[in-house]
N, C-alpha and C positions, 0 to 999 in steps of 0.2 A: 504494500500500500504506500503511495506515493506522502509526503510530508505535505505542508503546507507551505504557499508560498509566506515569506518571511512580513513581505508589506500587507499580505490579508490579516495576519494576526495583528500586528501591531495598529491595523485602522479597526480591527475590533476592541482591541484596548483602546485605543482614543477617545472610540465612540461610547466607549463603557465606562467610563473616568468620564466626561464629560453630563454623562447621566445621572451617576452619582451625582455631581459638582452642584448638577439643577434643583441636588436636594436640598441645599447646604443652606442654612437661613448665616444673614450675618454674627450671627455671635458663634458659628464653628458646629452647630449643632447639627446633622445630616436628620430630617426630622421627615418619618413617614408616616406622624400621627392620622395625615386625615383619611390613610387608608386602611390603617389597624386598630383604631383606640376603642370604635361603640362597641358595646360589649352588652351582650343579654344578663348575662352575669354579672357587672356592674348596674343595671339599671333595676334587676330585683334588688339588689342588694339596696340601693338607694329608693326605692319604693318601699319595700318590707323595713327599713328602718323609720321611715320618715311614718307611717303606719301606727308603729308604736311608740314614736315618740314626739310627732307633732302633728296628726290627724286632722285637726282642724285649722290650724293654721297654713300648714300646705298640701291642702286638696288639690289645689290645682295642679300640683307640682304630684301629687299618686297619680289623679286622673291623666294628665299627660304621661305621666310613664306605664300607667294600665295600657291606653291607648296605643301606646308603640309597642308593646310586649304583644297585641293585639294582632297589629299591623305585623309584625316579624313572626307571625308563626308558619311557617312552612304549610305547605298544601298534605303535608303527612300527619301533620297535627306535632310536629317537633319544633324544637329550637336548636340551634345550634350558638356558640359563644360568640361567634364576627355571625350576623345576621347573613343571610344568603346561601352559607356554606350547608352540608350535610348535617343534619338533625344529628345531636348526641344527647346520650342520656343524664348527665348532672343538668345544665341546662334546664332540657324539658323538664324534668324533676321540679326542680326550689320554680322555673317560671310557671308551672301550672299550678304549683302549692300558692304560688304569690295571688294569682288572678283570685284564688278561690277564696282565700284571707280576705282579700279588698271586693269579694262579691258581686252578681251581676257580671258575672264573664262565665256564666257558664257552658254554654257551647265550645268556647276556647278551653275550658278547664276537660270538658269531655275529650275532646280531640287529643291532649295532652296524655291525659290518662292513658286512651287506648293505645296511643304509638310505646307509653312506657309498658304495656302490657303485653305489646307485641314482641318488645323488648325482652322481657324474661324479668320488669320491676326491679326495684332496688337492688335486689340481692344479686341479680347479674352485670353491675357494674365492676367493672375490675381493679378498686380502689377503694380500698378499705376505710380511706379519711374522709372521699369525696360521701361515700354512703352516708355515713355520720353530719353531715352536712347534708344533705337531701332529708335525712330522718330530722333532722333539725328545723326545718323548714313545714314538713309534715308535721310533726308539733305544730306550728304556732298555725296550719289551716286544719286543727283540731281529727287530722288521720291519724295519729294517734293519743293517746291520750300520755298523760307526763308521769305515770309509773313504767311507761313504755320505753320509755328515751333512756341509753346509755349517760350513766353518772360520769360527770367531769370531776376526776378527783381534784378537787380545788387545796387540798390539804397541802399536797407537792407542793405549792406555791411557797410554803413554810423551806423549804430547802431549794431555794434558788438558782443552784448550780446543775439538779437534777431536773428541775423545771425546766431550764432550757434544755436540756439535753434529751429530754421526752418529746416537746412540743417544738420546740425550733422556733422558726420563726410565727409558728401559729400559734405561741403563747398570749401575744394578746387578745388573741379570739377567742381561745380555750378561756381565756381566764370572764371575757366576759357572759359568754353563755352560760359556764361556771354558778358566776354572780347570778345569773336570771332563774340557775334551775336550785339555788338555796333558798327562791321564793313561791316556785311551781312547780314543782318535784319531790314527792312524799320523801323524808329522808329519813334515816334511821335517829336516835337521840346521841349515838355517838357520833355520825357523819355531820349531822348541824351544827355540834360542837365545834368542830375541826374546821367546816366551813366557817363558823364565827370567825376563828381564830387567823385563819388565814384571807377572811375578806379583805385585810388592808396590802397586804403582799400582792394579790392578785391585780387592786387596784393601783400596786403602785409600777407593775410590770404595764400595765395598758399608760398610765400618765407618763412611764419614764420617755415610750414612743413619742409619745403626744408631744410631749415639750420637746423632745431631741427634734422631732420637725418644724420646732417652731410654732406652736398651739394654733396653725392652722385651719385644726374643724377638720382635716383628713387626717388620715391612716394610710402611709406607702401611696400616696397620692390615688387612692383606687377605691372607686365608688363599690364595690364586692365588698373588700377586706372592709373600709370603714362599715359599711351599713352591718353586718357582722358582727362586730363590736359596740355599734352606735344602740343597734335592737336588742343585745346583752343587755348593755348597761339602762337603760332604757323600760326594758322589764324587770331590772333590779333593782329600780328607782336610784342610783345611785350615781356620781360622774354628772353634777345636774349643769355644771359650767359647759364639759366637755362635750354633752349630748347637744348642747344650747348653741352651742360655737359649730358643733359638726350640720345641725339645719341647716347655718347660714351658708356651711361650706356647700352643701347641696344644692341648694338656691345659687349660689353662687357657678357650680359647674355642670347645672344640665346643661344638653344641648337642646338646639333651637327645635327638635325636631322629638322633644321630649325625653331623647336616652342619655345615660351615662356612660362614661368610660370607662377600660382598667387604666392604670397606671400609665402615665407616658413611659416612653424608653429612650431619650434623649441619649446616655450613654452608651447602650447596648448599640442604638442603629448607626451613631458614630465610631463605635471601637471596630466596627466592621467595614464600616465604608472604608476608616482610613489605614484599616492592616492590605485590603484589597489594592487599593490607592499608592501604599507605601509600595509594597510588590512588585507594582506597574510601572514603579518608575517616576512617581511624584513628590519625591523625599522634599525636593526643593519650593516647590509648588507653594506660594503664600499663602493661599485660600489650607492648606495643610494647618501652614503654622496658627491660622482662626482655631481650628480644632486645637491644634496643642497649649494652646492659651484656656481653651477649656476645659481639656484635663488638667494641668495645674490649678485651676481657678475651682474644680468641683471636688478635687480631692478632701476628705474632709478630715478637719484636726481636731474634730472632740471622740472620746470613746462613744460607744452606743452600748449604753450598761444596761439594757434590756435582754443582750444577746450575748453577752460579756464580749465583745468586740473591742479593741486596744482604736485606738486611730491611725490615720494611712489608708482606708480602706477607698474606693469608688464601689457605688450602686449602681442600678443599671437607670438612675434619674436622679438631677437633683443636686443641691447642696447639703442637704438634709437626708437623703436619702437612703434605705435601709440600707443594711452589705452584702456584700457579694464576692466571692471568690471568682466567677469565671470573669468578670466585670475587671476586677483588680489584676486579675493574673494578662487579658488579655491587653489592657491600657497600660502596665508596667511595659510589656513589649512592645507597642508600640510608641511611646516614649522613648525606646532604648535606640529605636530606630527613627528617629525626625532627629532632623539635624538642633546644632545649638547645646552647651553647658548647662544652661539656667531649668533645665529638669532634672541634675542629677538629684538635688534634695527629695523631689518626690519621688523619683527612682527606690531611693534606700527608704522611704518609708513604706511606699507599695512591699517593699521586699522584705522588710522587718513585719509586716503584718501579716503578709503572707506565711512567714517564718511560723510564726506567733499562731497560727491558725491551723497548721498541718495537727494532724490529728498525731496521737501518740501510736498508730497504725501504721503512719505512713502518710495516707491519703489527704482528701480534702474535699469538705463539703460545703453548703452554700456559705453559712454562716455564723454557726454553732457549732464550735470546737467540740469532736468525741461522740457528735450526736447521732444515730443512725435511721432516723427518720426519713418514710420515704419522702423521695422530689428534693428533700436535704440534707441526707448522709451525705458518705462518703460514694464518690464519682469519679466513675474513670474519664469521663469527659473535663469536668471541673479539676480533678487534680492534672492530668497532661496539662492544662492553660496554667496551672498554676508552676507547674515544672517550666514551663516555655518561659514566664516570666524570670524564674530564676535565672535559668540558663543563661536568657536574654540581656541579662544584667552581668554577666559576667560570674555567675557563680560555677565552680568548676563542678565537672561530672562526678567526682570522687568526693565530692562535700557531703554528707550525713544525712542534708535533708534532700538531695539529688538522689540518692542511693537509696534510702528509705522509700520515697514516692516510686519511683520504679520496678523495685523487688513487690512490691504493694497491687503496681501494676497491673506485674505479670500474677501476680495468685487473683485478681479481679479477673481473670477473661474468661470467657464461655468456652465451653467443651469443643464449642464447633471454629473457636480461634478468635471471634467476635468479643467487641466490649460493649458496655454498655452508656447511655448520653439518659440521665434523667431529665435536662431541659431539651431534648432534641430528640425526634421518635426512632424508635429501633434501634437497628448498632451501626449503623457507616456511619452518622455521625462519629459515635465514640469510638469505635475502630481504627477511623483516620485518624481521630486526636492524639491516639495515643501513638498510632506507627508513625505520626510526622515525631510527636516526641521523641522515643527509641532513635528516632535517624539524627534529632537535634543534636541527641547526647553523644550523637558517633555511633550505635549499636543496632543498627537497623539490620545484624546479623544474629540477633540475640533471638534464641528460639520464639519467645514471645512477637516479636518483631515479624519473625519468618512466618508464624501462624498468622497475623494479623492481614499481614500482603495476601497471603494465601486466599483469606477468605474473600479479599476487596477481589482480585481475578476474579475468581469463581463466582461472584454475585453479579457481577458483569451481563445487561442484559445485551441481547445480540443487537440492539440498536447501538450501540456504543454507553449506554445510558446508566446510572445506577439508581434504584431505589430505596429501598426498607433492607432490602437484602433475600426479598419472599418475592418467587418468580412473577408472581400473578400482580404484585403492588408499581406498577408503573414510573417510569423515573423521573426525577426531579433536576431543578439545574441546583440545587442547591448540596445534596448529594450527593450528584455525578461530578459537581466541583469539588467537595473536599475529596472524593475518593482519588481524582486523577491529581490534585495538591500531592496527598500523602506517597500515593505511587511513587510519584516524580521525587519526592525529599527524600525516599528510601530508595533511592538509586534505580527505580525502572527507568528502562529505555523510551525514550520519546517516542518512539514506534507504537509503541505498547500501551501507550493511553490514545494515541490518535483517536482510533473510533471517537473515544467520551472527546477531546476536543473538538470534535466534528459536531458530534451532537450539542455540544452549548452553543457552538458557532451559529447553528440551523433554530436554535431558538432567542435568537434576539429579538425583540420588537423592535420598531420601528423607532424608538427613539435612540435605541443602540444599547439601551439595558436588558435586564430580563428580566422575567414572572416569577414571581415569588409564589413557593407551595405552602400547602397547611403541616409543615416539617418541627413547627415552633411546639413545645408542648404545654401548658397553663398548668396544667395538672396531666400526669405523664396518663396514658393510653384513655383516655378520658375527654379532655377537653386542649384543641389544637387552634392555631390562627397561624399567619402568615406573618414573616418579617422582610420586607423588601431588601434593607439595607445589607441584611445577610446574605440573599440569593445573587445580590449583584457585586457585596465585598467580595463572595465567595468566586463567584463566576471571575472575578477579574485576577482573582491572585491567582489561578489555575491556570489562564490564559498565560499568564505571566510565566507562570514557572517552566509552561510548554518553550513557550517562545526564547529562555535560558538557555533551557537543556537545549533544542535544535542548534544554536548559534556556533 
């Protein structure tokens, strides 16, 4: 099979840098909010809060978000989290419980019901937290009654260190449902004790949030998580400033068309643009150094003692913003790589917290040292970016915590060679993360390395393309980009990935980026969206790495 020529590739990175570039608002931010943020799961979460704790005050503000839950119900009788997509079941779940709460939607509540019926109901969702959250929901539209509901053991609260280490970053949720079911929830005379006792621990885990962001009226800036907490505390009569401040924050950020959002991603869809960007040959590029001004400027220097997190960290939003290991691991790197001195202090802070955060495993999870929580243990995806960070900063392969996170590694992989990505579906994500790692370190000979490539070949659909890694799941650019990155960093012949560079080549749009798939996970096999900044960071650094190796 013939290569390509030299100036095809290079006018398709132009044209794909260029794409990126159109996203870039002036302060550095590469921002694809207006095509991922509404969220059916942000706008119950903001109706169902606002329900029980200001009903009367902002009716307009339920009935507009009744109305659009209304309006976005699929013709299957489902919801899906980004409206439009495939009907999932958490979704359809809490949005048919919500309509039936706020009453007069019954038709929509029917329709809802039967697609979860069709489903195989609660107990066939494959998410043991998300259920607990759907049953949570059923509570407050009276399908079950509240000797029903799983007990939040709010006691743990009493020992803080094990508190995060059970709930993670869902501690301030847990703690305010908590709160609501020590007032509707038969409890034992020893459990209501204990809850007594620990009510102010719990409340001070949900306020440490609260103020770390700035006593904004959100939670992680995401109308889900706040309303979650807002309806907690809310049914526990308790929090009455913070319940008071979070209304306004709601009023404050519907949109015009009555829905709510999740969280923006302002760092996430930038720490991709510009690793894609860097790759390509942009190192010098001005509109770069806008981004590099904003990671310095968003890194943040207070701890976040809700999560016992040290400071140094970046989120994937925000000055305020929660933490994040894959966020930090992959902005340390690319830091390491935009030109300029005046990063190295944040360099060694990324790198001292990443330090700080490695689990006593090895590994490294989202946020909570030690914690093995799913969506935020420990991750062969999130540790490789946090390995990439070290490395990237000059930490040698023989260092402690290099040698640790790899040995960790390799006992993380699947029987079949594959690894796994809890923010990214299937295993080519986490597969490639880790086999570009292994090649980072020099060892892309290392059995684990050798199983890895193995399995990227062999998933190889015959269109050049990759997917999930499961014949029948169709491929993505986003996929088929990391798989032919990692090939190429672990020494494959530029031959050898053609196909897949053929295939991204063939799906550009016409403005010279490409289509972003639903690869992104919210909640891992559960609930998906789309990150553009990824599928075009990713598509471009692959491009790149082809166009190296041929020269």
């Amino acid at each position: 099979m013939t290569s390509l020529r030299a100036d095809e590739i290079s006018e398709a990175i132009a044209g794909g840098a260029e794409a990126l570039f159109s996203a870039q608002r002036p302060d550095g931010v590469f921002d694809y909010g207006e095509h991922a943020l509404t969220s059916t799961l942000g706008t119950v979460g903001a109706v169902s809060a606002l329900h029980f704790a200001d009903p009367a005050g902002s009716a307009d503000l339920i009935a507009r978000g009744a109305a659009w839950l209304e309006r976005t119900q699929a013709d299957d009788g489902g919801w899906s989290m980004v409206p439009g997509e495939a009907s999932e079941a958490g979704p359809t779940a809490v949005a048919t419980a919500t309509l039936h709460l706020l009453g007069d939607h019954g038709p929509f509540v029917h329709k809802g019901q039967s697609w979860l019926e069709d489903f195989g109901g609660l107990e066939a969702i494959p998410h043991a937290e998300v259920v607990a959250w759907c049953r949570q929901y059923y509570g407050f539209a009276g399908w079950l009654e509240p000797q029903e509901m799983r007990r939040f053991p709010l006691e743990l609260a009493l020992f803080p260190g094990l508190y995060r280490k059970l709930f993670d970053l869902r501690a301030p949720m847990v703690s305010a449902l908590g709160l609501a079911q020590t007032r509707h929830k038969p409890l034992s005379r020893v459990h209501r004790k204990l809850s007594k006792l620990a009510e102010p621990k719990a409340l001070d885990v949900i306020r440490q949030v609260y103020e770390h962001e700035g006593s904004t009226g959100g939670w992680c800036e995401d109308a889900w998580v706040t309303g979650l907490i807002v309806a907690g505390l809310a049914r526990a009569d308790l929090g009455h400033d913070m319940v008071a401040r979070a209304v306004g924050w709601f009023r404050e950020t519907v949109n015009e068309d009555g829905s709510w959002n999740s969280g923006p991603l302002d760092l996430t869809w930038s720490m991709y643009a510009a690793a894609g960007l860097l790759e390509a040959g942009y190192r010098e590029d001005a509109r770069l150094g806008l981004t590099k001004e904003l990671f310095l400027r968003l890194q943040q220097d207070q701890p976040f003692v809700a999560f016992g997190c040290p400071p140094g960290f970046w989120g994937w939003s925000g000055t305020k913003g929660w933490p994040a290991t894959l966020e930090t691991g992959e902005i340390v790197s690319a830091l390491c790589h935009l030109p300029g001195e005046d990063q190295a202090e944040s360099v060694q802070r990324g790198v001292t917290w990443l330090t700080l955060q490695q689990d006593t495993r090895g590994s490294w999870g989202l946020c909570v040292r030690n914690t093995k929580v799913a969506n935020s243990g420990p991750c062969p995806h999130m540790t490789a970016q946090a390995l990439d960070g070290l490395l990237d900063s000059g930490v040698p392969v023989d260092d402690r915590r290099v040698r640790r996170g790899l040995r960790w590694l390799a006992s993380a992989q699947l029987p079949d060679g594959s690894f796994e990505s809890v923010w990214y579906r299937m295993h080519t994500a986490g597969t490639s993360a880790v086999l570009q790692t292994f090649a980072k370190a020099g060892l892309s000979g290392e059995p684990a390395a050798v199983r890895a490539r193995d399995w990227l070949e062999r998933t190889q659909h015959e269109d050049g393309s990759w997917g999930t890694g499961a014949p029948a799941d169709a491929g993505t650019v986003e996929e088929t980009a990391w798989a032919v990155s990692a090939l190429l960093a672990a020494g494959a012949p530029a031959e050898s990935v053609l196909p897949g560079v053929r295939w991204l080549l063939a799906e550009r749009e016409r403005d010279g980026g490409w289509p972003a798939a639903r690869v992104n996970e919210y909640v891992r096999h559960v609930s998906r969206y789309a990150n553009p900044a990824l599928a075009n960071g990713l598509a471009l650094r692959a491009l790149a790495r082809y166009r190296e190796a041929v020269r």
